[in-house]
N, C-alpha and C positions, 0 to 999 in steps of 0.2 A: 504493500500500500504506500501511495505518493505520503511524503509529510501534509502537503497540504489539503488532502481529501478528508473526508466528513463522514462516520459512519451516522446513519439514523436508522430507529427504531421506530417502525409503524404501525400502529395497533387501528384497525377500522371496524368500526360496528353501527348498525341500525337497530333503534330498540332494546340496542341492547345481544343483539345478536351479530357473532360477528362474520363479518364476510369478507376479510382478508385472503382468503385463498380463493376466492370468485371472481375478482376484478381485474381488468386490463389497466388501469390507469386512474392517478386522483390530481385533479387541478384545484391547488389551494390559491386563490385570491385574495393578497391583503395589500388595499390600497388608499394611500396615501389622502386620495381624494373624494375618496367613498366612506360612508360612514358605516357600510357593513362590510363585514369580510363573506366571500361567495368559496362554492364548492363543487365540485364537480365529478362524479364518478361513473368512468365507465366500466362495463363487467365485459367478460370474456365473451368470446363469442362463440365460444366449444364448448357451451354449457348444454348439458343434458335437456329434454326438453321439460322433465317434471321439475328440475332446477330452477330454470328459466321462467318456467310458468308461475313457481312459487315467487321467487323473487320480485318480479313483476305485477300481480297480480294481488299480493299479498304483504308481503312484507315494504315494497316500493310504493303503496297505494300511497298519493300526499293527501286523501283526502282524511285517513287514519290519522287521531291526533293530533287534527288542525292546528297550526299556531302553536305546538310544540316544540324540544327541541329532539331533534330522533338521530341524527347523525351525529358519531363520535370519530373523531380524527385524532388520535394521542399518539406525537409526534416526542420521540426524547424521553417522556414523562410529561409531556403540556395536553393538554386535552384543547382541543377546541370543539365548540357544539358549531350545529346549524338544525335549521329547519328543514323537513322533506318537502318544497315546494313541487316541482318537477320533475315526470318521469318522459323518456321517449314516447313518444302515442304511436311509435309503429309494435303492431304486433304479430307481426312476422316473422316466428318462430324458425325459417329454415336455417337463417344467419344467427341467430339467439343473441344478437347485440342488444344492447341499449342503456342507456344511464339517467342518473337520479342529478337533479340540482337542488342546491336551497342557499338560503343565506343566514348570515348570525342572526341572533334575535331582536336585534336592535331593527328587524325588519316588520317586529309587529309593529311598530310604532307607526307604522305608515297603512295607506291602503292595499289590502284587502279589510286588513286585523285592525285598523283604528279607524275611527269616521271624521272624516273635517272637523274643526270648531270653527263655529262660527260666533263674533261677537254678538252678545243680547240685548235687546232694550232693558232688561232686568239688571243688568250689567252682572249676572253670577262666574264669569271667571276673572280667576284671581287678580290679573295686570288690569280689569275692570274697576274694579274695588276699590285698589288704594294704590301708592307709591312702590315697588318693588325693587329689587334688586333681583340681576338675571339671573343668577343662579338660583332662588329662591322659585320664579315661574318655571324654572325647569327641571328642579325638585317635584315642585308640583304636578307638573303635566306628567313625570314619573312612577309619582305615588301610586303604590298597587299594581303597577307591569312586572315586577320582580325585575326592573332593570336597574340599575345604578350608575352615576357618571363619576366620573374624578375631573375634577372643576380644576385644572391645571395655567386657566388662564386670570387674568386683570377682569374682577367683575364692577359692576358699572350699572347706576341705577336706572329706572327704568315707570316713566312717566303713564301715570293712567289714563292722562288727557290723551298724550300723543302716540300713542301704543296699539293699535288696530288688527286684528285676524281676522281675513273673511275665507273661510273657508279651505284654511288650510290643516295641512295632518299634524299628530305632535311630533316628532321630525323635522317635520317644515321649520316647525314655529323655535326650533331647538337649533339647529343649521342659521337659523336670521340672529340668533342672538350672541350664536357663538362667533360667526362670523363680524358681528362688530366691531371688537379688538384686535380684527385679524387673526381669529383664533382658526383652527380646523376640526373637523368631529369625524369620528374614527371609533372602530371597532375596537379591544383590546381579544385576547385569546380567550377569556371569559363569555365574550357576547357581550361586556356590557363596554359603556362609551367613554370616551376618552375627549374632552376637550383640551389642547393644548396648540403650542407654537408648534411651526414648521422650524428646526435647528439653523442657526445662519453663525456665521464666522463672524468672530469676533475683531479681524482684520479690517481696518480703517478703509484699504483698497476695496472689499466684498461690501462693505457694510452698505445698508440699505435705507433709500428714502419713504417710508410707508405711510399713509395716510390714508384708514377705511372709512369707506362712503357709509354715513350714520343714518340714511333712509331708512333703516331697518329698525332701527332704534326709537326713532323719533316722526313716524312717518305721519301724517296728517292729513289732508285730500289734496294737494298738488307739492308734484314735490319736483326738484332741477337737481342733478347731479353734474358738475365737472369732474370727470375725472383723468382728464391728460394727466401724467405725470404721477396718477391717487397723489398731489399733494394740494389737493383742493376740497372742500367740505359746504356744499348748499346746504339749506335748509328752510324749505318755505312753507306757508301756513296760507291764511285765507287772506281776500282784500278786497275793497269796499269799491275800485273803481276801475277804468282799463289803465291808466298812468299808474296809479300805487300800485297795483299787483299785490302776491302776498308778501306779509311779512317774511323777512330773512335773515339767516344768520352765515355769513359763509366765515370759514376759515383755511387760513392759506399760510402757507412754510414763507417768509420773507422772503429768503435766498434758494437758492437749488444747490447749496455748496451739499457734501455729502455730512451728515449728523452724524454725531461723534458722542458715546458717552459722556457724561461728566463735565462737557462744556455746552454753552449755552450757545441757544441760537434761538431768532425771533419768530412768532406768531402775527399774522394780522388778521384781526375781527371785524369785518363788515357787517355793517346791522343797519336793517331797513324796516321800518324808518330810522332816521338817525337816532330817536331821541327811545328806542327799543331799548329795553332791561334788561341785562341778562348776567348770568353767572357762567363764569369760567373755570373750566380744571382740569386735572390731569390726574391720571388713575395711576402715575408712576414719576416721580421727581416732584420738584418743584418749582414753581413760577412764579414772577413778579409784573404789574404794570407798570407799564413804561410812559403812558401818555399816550393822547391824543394827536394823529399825526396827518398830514394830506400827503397826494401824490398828482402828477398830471396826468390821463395817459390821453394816447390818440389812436382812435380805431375808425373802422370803415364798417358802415355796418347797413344791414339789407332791408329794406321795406318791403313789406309782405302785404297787399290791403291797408297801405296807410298807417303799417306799426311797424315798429323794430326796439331792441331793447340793446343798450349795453351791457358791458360785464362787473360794473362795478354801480353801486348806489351813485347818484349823480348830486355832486354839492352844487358846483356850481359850472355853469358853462361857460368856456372860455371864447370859442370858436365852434362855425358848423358850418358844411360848405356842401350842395349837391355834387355828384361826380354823374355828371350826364342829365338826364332827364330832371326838372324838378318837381315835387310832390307838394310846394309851398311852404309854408311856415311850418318851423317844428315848433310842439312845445313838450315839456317835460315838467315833474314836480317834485321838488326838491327830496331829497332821501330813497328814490325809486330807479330803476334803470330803464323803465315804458319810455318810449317817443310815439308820438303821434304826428303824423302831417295833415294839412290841411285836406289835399286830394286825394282821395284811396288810387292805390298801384303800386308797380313793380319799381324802386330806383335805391341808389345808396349813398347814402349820408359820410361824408368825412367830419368826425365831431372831435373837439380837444374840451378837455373837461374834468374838474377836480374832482376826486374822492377823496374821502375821511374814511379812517380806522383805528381804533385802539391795537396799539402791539405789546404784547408782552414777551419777556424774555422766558424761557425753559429753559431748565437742567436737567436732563433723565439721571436719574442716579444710576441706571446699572443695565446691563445687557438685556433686552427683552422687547416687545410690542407694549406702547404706552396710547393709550387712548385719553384724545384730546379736546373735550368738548364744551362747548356752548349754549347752553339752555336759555331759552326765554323765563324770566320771573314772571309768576301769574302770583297774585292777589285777587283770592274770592271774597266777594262782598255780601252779606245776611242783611236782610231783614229782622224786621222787629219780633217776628217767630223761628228765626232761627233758620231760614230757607234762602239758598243762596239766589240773588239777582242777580249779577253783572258781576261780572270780570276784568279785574281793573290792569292794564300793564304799569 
């Protein structure tokens, strides 16, 4: 035997029964991007036909023991389970081929074995109710499957106003939360889940610019994602007019230099309208406000039906020039990035124009995915029995 070769020991059974000397071949799938691990067996094809028929027929059946775990793969001494989802539908006994699939159990969580939730007017699930923190909702959507996670990532609270499921599985809703922090979900040998980071080098050259789109997090009825570069963060809410649009919050890396532990580099917070509240943090290091700062920029930008929007809230305008055709007078209103023209049509706008942002400075203190967010402050307002009216920013 080479030094470098590997002996394993493979112990295979269904039910409990085992069928290691029946089978031509087992494909174990454990991926990276998948949050189950899959299986795959085929059996011989020189199987007797009373063999074949039992196997097939009886012991193969996936309808046997729905949504249990029936396959044993103990590889080493590691057992991995899965479910008997899958058998061949040919049954054509001259060739006696055919094989079994399934996946770990983190497959009931999904459809067939779980049903959509959908939010209620009653408001009875849990991110309905009150204030949360994700791991806490995803305990919950847990409770009672006999599945369990290891919460390996930066968790990160999680708003009842801005929080919405329509009709998705618990999976779904587990996959959107985990994925906030940049985290991944994954199967461990067990069946049960594993939330954590993908490994990355802790070399200055490798290191990485990250910035996860928080639609997931904070989603509301219209929402804008930029994500050139993921070092960009929308976040829009409702609005009263076609110039205001919705409220927003974006956040943006100041520099594209590469981020580096332990030293600081800037944030900028755009908030729409300007005079928007909100609270700032970071689930890893610390930060500081730096002040209130403007920029100029200059874009070209496309009228669609007598609109178009810029990229940044609009202070004040400096300059605006048609390039061909003109559409008439633009106007815009202060802390928004809608334009309007006089004339509906096709043409484009060269505009110079100030924006405002608060920047603050961060430190990540240590190797890892740091989530860096922006919430809007709401202030509920009671009447005189105790019943909330209006919502104040």
């Amino acid at each position: 035997m080479y030094d470098n070769e590997v002996e394993y020991t493979v112990s295979l059974s269904i039910d409990g029964t085992n069928i290691g000397g029946l089978i031509k071949s087992v494909d174990l799938d454990f991926s990276e991007t998948n949050y189950v691990n899959t299986v795959t067996i085929d059996f011989r094809d020189d199987l007797d036909s009373a063999t074949a028929r039992s196997l097939f027929g009886v012991l193969c059946d996936p309808n046997i023991n729905w949504g249990e775990e029936r396959i044993s793969v103990i590889i080493n001494g590691t057992e991995y389970k899965f479910l008997l989802e899958k058998r061949s539908s040919s049954v054509d006994f001259s060739e006696r081929g055919f094989n079994v699939w399934g996946r770990s159990k983190a497959a009931t969580l999904d459809v067939p074995y779980s049903a959509p939730i959908l939010d209620s007017e009653a408001e009875s699930n849990v991110w309905q109710q009150s204030n949360s923190m994700a791991s806490g909702i995803i305990n919950n959507l847990l409770f009672g499957t006999g599945i369990s996670i290891s919460f390996l990532i930066d968790d990160f609270p999680v708003y009842s106003d801005n929080f919405t499921v329509l009709n998705e599985t618990p999976i779904s809703i587990i996959n959107k939360l985990v994925a906030v922090p940049g985290g991944r979900l994954r199967s461990g040998p067990d069946g049960n889940l594993i939330a954590d980071y993908k490994e990355f080098s802790a070399d200055r050259s490798d290191s990485v610019q990250l910035f996860t789109e928080l639609d997931e997090l904070v989603q509301v009825d219209e929402e804008i994602t930029n994500n050139i570069g993921y070092n960009k963060v929308e976040i829009s809410g409702y609005g009263s007019s076609e110039l205001e649009g919705a409220k927003t919050l974006m956040i943006e890396i100041a520099d594209d230099d590469c981020l580096e532990t332990k030293k600081p580099f800037d944030i900028k917070v755009y908030a729409s309208p300007l005079t928007l509240e909100y609270t700032f943090d970071t689930t890893r290091g610390t930060f500081s406000y730096r002040g209130t700062y403007t920029e100029t920029l200059t874009e070209e930008v496309v009228f669609t039906n007598g609109k178009a929007s810029v990229s940044r809230p609009i202070y004040s305008v400096v300059s605006k020039s048609w390039l061909g055709d003109s559409l008439g007078s633009v106007t815009h209103q202060q802390g928004y990035t809608g334009l309007l023209s006089t004339n509906p049509g096709f043409g484009v706008l060269s505009i110079t124009y100030v924006a405002r942002y608060d920047k603050y400075e961060v430190v990540i203190s240590d190797i890892g995915t740091s989530l860096l967010y922006a919430v809007e402050d709401v202030v509920t307002v009671f009447d005189s029995d105790g019943n909330p009216v209006e919502e104040e920013v």
